[in-house]
TINU-401901 format. One record per residue: z, x, y of N, C-alpha, C in turn; residue in three letters. Coordinates in steps of 0.02 Angstrom, whole numbers, m for minus. Example, Ala and Ser with C-alpha at 12.3 -4.5 7.8 and 13.67 -1.06 7.14 Angstrom:
<nutis>
+--------+--------+--------+--------+--------+--------+--------+--------+--------+---------+
!    nc3 !    nc1 !    nc2 !   cac3 !   cac1 !   cac2 !    cc3 !    cc1 !    cc2 ! residuo !
+--------+--------+--------+--------+--------+--------+--------+--------+--------+---------+
!    390 !    660 !   m284 !    390 !    615 !   m225 !    390 !    660 !   m165 !     ALA !
!    354 !    642 !   m112 !    357 !    684 !    m53 !    394 !    645 !      2 !     SER !
+--------+--------+--------+--------+--------+--------+--------+--------+--------+---------+
</nutis>
This chain:
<nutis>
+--------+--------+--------+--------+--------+--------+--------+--------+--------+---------+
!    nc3 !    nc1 !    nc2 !   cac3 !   cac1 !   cac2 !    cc3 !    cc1 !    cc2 ! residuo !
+--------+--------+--------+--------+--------+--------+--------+--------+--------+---------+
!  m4450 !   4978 !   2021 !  m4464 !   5050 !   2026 !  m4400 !   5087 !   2007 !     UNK !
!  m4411 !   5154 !   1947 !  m4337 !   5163 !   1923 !  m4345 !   5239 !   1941 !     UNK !
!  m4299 !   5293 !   1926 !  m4299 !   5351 !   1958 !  m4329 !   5370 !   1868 !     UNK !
!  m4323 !   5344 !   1819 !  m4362 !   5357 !   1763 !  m4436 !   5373 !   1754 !     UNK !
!  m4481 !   5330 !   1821 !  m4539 !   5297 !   1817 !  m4557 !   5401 !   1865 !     UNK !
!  m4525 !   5394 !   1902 !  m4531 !   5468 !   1940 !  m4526 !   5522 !   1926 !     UNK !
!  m4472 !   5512 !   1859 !  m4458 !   5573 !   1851 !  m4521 !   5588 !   1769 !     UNK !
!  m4560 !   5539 !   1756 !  m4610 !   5545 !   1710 !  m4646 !   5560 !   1760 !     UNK !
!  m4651 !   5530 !   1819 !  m4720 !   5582 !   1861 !  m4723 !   5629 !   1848 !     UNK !
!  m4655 !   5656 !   1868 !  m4668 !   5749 !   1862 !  m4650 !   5806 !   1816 !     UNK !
!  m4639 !   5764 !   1765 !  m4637 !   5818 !   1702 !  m4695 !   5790 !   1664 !     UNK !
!  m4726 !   5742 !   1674 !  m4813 !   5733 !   1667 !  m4851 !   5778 !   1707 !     UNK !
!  m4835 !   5786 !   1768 !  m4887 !   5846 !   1783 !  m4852 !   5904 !   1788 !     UNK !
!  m4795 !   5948 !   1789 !  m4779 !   5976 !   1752 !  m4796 !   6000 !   1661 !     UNK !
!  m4817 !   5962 !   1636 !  m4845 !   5959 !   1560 !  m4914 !   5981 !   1573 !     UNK !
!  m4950 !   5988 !   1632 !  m5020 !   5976 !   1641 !  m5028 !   6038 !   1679 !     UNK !
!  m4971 !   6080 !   1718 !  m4968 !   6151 !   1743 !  m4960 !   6197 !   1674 !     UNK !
!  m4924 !   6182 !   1628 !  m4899 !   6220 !   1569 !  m4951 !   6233 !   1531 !     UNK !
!  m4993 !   6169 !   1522 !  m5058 !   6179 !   1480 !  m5097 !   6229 !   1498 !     UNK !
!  m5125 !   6221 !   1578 !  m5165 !   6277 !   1604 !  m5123 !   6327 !   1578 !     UNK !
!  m5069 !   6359 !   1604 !  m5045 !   6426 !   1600 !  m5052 !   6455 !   1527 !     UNK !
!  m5038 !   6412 !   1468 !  m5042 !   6421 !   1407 !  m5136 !   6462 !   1391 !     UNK !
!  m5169 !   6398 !   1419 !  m5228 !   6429 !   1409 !  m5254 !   6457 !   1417 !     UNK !
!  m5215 !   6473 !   1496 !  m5255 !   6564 !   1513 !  m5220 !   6633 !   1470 !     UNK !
!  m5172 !   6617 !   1443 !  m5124 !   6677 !   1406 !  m5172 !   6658 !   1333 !     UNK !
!  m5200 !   6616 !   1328 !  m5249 !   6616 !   1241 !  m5317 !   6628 !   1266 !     UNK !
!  m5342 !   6638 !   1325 !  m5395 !   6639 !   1348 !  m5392 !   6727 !   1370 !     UNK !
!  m5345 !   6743 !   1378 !  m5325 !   6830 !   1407 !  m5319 !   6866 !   1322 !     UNK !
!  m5291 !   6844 !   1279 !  m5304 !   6875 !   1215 !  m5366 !   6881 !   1198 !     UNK !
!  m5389 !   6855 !   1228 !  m5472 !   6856 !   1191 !  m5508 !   6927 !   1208 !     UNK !
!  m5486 !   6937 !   1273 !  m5508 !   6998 !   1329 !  m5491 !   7042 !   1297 !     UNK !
!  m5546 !   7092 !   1280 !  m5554 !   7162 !   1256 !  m5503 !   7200 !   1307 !     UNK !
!  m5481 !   7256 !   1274 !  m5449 !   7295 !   1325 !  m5433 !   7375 !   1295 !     UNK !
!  m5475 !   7393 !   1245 !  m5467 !   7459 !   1238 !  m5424 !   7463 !   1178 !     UNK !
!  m5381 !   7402 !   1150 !  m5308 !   7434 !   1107 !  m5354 !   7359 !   1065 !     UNK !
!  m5332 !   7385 !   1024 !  m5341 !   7350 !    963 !  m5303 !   7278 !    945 !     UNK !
!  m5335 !   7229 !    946 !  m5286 !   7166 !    937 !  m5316 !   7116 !    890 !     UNK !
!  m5284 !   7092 !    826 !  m5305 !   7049 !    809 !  m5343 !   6970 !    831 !     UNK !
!  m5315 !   6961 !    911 !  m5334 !   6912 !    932 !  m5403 !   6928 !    953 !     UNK !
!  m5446 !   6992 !    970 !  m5494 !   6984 !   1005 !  m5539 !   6927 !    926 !     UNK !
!  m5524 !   6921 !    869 !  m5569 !   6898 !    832 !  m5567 !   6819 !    809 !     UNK !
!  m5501 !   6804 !    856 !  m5483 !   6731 !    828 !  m5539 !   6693 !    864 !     UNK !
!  m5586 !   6669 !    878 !  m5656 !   6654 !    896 !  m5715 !   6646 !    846 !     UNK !
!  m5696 !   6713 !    806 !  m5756 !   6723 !    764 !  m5752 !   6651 !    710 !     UNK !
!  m5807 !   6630 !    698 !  m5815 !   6579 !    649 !  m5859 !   6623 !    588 !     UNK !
!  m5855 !   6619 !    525 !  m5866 !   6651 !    456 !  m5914 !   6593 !    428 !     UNK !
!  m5964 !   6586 !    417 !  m6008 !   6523 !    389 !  m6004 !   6560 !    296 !     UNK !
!  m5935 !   6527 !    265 !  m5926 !   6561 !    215 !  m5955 !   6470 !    178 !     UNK !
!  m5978 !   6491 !    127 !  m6025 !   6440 !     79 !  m6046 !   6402 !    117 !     UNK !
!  m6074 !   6391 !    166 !  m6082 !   6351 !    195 !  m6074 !   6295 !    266 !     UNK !
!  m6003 !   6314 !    248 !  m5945 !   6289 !    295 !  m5930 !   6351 !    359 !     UNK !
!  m5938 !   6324 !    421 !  m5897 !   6376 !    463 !  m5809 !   6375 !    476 !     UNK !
!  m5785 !   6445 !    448 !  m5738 !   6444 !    438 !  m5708 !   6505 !    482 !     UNK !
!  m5633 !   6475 !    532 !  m5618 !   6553 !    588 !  m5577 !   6595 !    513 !     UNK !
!  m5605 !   6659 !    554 !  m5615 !   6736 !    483 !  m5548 !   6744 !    480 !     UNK !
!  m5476 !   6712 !    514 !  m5395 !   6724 !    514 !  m5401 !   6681 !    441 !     UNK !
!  m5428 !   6637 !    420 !  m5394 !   6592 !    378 !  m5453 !   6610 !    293 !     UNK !
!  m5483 !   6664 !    296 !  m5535 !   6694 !    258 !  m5496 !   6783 !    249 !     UNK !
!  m5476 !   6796 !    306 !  m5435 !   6850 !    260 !  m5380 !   6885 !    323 !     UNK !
!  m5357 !   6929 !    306 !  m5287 !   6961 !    340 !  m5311 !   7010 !    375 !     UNK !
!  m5271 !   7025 !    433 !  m5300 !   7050 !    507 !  m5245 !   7076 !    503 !     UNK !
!  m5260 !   7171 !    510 !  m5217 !   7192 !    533 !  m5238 !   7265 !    586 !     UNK !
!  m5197 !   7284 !    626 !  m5202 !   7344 !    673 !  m5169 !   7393 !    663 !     UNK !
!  m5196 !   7419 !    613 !  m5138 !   7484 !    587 !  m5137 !   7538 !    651 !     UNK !
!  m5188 !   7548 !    675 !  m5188 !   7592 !    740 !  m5223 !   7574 !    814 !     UNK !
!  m5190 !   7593 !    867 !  m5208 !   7573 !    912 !  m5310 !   7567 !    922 !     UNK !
!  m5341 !   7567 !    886 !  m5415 !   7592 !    903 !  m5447 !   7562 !    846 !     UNK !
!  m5406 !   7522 !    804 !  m5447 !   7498 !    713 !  m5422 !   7433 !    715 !     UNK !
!  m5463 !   7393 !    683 !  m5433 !   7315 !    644 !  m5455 !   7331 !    609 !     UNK !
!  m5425 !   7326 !    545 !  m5429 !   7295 !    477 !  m5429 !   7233 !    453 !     UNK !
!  m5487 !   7208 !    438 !  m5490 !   7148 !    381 !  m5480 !   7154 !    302 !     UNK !
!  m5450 !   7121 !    283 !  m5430 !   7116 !    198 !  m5461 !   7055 !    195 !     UNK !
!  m5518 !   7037 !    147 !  m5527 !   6977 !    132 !  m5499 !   6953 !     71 !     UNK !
!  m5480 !   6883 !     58 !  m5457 !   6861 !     10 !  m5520 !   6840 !    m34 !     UNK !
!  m5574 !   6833 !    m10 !  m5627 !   6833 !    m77 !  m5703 !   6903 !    m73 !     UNK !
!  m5675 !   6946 !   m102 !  m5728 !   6986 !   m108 !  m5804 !   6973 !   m100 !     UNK !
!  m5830 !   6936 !   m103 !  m5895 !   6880 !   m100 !  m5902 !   6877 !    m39 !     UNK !
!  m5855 !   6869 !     24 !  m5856 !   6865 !    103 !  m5874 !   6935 !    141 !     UNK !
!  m5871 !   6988 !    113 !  m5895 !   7069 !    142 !  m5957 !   7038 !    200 !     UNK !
!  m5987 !   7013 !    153 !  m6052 !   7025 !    231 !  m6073 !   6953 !    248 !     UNK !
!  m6049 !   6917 !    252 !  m6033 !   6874 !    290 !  m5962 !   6887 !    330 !     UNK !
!  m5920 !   6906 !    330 !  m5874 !   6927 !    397 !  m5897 !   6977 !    415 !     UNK !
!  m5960 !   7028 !    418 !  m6007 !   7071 !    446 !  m6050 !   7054 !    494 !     UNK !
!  m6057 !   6991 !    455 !  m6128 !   6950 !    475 !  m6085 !   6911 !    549 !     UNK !
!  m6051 !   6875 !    538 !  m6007 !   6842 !    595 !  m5974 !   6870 !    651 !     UNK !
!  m5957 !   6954 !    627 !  m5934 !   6977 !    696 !  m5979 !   7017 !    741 !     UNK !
!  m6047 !   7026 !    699 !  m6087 !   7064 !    751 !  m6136 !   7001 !    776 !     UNK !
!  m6124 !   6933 !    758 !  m6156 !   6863 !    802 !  m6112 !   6840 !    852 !     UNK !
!  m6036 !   6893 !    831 !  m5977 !   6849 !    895 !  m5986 !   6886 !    955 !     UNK !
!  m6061 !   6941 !    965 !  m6062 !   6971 !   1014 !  m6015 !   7000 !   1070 !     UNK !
!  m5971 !   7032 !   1033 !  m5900 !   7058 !   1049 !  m5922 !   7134 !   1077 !     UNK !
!  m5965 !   7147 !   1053 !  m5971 !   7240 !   1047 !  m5936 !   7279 !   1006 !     UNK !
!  m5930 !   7245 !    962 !  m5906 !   7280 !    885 !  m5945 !   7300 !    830 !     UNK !
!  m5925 !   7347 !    801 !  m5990 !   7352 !    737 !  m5939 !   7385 !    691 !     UNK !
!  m5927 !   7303 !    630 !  m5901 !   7321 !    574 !  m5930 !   7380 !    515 !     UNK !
!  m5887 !   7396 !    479 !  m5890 !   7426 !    445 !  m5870 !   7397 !    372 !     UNK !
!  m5901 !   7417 !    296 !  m5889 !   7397 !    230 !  m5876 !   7429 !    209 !     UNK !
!  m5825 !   7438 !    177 !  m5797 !   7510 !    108 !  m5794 !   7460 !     40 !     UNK !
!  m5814 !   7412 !     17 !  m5800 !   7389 !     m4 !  m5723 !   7349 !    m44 !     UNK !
!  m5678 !   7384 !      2 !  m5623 !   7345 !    m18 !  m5572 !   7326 !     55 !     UNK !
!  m5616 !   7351 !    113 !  m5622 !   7316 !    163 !  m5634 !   7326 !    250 !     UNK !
!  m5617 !   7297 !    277 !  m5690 !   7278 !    343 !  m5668 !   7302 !    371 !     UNK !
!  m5675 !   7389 !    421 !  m5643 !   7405 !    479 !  m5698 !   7409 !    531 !     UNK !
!  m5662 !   7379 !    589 !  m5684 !   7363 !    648 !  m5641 !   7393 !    698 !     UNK !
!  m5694 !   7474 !    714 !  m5664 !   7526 !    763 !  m5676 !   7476 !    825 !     UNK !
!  m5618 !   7500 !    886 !  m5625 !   7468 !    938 !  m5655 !   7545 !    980 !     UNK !
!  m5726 !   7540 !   1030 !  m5725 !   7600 !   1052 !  m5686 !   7597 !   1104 !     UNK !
!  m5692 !   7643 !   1163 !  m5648 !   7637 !   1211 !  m5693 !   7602 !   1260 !     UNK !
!  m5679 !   7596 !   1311 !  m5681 !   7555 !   1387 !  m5742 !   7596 !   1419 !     UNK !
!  m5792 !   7595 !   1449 !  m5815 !   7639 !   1509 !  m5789 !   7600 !   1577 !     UNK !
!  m5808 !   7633 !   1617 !  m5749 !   7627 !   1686 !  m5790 !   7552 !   1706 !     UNK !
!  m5869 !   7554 !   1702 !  m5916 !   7511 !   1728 !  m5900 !   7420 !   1685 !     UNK !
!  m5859 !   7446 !   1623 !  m5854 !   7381 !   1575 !  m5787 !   7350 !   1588 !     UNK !
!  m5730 !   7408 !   1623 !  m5679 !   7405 !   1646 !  m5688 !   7343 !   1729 !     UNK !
!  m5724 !   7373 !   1744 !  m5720 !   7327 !   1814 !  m5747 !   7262 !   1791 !     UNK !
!  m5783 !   7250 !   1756 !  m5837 !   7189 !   1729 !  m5766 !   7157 !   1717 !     UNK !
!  m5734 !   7191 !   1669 !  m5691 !   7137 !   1601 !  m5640 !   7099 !   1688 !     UNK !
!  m5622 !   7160 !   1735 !  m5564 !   7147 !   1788 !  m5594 !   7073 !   1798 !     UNK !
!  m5666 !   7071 !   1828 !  m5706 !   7025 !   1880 !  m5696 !   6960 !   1825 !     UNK !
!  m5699 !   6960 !   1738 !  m5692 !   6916 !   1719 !  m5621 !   6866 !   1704 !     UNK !
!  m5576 !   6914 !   1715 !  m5506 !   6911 !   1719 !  m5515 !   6859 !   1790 !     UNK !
!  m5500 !   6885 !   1849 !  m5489 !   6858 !   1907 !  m5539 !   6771 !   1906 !     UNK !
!  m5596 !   6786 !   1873 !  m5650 !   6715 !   1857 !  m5610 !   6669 !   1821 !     UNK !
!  m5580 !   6702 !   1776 !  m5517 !   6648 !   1728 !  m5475 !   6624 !   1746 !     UNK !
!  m5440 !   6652 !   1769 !  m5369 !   6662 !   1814 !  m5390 !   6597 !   1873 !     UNK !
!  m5420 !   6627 !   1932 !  m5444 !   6544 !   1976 !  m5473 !   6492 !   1947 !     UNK !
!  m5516 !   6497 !   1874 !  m5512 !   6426 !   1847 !  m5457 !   6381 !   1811 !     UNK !
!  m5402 !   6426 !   1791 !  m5333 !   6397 !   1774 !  m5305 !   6393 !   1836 !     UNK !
!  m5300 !   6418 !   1886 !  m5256 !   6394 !   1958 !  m5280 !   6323 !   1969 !     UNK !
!  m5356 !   6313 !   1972 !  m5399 !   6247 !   1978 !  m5354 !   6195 !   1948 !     UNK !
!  m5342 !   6205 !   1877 !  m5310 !   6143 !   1830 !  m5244 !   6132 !   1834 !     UNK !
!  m5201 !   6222 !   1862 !  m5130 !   6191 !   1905 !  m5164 !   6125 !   1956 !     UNK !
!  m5172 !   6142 !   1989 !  m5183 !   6105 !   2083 !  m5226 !   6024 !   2034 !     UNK !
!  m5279 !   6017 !   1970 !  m5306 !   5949 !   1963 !  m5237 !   5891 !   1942 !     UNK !
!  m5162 !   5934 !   1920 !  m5143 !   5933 !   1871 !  m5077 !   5897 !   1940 !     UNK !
!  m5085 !   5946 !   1999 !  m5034 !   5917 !   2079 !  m5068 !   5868 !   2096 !     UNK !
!  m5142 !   5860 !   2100 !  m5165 !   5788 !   2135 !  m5164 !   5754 !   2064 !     UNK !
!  m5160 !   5759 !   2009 !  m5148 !   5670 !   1967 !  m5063 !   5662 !   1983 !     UNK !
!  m5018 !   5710 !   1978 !  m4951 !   5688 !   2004 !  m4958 !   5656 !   2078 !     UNK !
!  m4978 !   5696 !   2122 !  m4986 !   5649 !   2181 !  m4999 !   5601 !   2194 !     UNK !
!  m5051 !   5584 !   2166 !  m5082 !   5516 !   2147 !  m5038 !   5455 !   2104 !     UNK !
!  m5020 !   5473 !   2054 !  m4955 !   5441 !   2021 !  m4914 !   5417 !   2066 !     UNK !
!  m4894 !   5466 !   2109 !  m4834 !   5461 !   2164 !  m4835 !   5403 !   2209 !     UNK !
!  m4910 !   5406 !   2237 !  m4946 !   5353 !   2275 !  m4943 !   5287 !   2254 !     UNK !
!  m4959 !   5305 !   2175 !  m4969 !   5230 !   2158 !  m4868 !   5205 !   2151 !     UNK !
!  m4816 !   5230 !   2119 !  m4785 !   5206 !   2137 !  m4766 !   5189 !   2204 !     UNK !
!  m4773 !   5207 !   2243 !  m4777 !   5193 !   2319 !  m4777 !   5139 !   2324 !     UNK !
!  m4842 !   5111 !   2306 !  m4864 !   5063 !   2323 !  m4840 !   5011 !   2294 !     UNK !
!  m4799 !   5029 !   2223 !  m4757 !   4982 !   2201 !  m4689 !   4985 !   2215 !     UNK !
!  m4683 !   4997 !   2278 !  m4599 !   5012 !   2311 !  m4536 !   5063 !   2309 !     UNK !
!  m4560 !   5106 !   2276 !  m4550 !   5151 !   2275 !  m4519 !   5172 !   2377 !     UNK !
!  m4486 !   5211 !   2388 !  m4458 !   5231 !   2441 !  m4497 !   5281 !   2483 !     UNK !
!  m4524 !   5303 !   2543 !  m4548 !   5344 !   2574 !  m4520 !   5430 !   2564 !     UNK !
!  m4454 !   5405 !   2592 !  m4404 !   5467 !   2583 !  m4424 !   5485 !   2508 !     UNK !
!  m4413 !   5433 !   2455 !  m4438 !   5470 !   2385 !  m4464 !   5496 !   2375 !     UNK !
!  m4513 !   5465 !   2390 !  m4601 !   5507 !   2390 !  m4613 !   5569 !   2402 !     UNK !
!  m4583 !   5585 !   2488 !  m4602 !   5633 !   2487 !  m4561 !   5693 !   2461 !     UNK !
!  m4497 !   5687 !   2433 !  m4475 !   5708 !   2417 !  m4490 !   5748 !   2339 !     UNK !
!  m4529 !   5685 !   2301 !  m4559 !   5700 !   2269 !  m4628 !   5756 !   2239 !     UNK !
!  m4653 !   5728 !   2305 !  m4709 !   5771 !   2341 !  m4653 !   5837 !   2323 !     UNK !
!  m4641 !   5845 !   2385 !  m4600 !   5927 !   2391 !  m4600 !   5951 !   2313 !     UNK !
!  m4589 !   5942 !   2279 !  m4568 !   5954 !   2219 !  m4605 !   5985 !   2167 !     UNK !
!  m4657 !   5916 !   2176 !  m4706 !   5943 !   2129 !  m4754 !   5999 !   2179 !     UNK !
!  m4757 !   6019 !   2242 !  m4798 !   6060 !   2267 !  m4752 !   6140 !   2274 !     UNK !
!  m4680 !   6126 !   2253 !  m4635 !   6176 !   2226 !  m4643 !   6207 !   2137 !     UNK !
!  m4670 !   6160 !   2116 !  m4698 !   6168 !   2039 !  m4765 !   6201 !   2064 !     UNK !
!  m4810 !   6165 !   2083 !  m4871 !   6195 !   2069 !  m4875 !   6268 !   2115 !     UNK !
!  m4839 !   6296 !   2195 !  m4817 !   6368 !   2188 !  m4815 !   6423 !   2142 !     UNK !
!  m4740 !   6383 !   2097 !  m4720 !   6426 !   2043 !  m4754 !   6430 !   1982 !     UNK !
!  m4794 !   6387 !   1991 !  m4858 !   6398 !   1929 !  m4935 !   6456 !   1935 !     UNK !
!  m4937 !   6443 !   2004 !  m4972 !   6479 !   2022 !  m4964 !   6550 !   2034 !     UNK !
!  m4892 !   6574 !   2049 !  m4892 !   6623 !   2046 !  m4882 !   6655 !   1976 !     UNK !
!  m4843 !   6630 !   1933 !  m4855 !   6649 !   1862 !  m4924 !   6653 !   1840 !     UNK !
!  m4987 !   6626 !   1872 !  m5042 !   6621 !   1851 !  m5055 !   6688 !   1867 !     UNK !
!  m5041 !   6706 !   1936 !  m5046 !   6761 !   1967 !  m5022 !   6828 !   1923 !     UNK !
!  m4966 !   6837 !   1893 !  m4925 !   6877 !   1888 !  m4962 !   6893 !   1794 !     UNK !
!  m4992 !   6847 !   1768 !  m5030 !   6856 !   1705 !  m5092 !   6891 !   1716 !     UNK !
!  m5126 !   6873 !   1774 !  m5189 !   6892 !   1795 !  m5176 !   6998 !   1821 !     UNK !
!  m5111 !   7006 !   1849 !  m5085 !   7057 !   1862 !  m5088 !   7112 !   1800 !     UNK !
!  m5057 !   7069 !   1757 !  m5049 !   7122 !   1690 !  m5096 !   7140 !   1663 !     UNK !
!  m5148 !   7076 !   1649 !  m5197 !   7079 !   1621 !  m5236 !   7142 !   1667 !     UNK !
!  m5263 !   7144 !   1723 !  m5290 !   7179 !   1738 !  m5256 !   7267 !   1745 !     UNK !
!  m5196 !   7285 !   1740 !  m5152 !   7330 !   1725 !  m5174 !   7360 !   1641 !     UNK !
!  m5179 !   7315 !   1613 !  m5193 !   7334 !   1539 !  m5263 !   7333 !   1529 !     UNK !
!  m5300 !   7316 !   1541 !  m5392 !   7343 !   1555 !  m5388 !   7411 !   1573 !     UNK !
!  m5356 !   7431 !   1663 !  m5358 !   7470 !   1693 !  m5332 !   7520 !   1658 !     UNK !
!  m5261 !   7522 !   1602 !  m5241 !   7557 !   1571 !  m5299 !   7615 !   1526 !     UNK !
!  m5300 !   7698 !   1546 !  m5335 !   7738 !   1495 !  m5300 !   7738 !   1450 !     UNK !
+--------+--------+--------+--------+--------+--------+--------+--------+--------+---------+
</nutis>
């Protein structure tokens, strides 16, 4: 039993707190919020010839103003099929065609869609806390099993301490994303 074998415990589950947190910060871009963001569309899939293709890699996304995205497509031929794709990504958007390219007004918030988006925030947020804490019992478990391969008591729990000092500080960062996020909904 080496202090190597331990110290992969816990930057293995450490690696497995980071993931969650990552995914709720790509999972919180997605969340409408009144201001205009290219990410609310990274989702959308484009069934261009055939093929479903996400609409970032079909044409250029930009937010010239807080309340507009702009699409530029790189093949003129895609107009209504990236029409067609964002009013199936059931976003609550309704593109627009000028023919040289796709604006997608963002409207504003009502107070009633405001609390919805909060309630879906906080739903996200405790399912990434979930995968911190799945992420403390496979380290724990690890821990155990060296245990059992001689590993030291005092180690252990020491170990323990540690990683339940990680998964804290993960959680409250989980916390503190879930904060903003709902700050920037709430934002008129």
């Amino acid at each position: 039993m080496s202090d190597e074998d331990v110290a992969l415990v816990v930057e293995e589950t450490k690696s497995g707190m980071q993931k969650a947190l990552r995914s709720l910060r790509a999972e919180f871009q997605k969340v409408r919020t009144g201001r205009a963001s290219a990410a609310l569309l990274d989702g959308v899939q484009v069934d261009y010839y055939g093929t479903p293709t996400p609409l970032n890699q079909l044409a250029n996304l930009s937010t010239p103003d807080p309340r507009l995205i702009v699409i530029s497509p790189y093949d003129k031929a895609a107009f209504q099929d990236i029409e067609k794709a964002i009013l199936k990504a059931d976003l609550g958007l309704s593109p627009s065609n000028d023919g040289k390219v796709v604006r997608v007004p963002i409207p504003p918030l009502t107070e009633e869609r405001r609390k919805q988006l909060v309630k879906h925030v906080h739903r996200v947020g405790e399912d990434h806390k979930v995968g911190v804490r799945d992420a403390r019992r496979e380290g724990l478990s690890l821990l155990k099993d060296l245990a059992s391969e001689g590993l030291s008591e005092d180690d252990k729990r020491r170990e323990e301490k540690n990683i339940q000092a990680l998964t804290d500080d993960f959680v409250k960062q989980i916390d503190q994303v879930m904060t903003d996020k709902e700050e920037e909904i709430l934002q008129v």
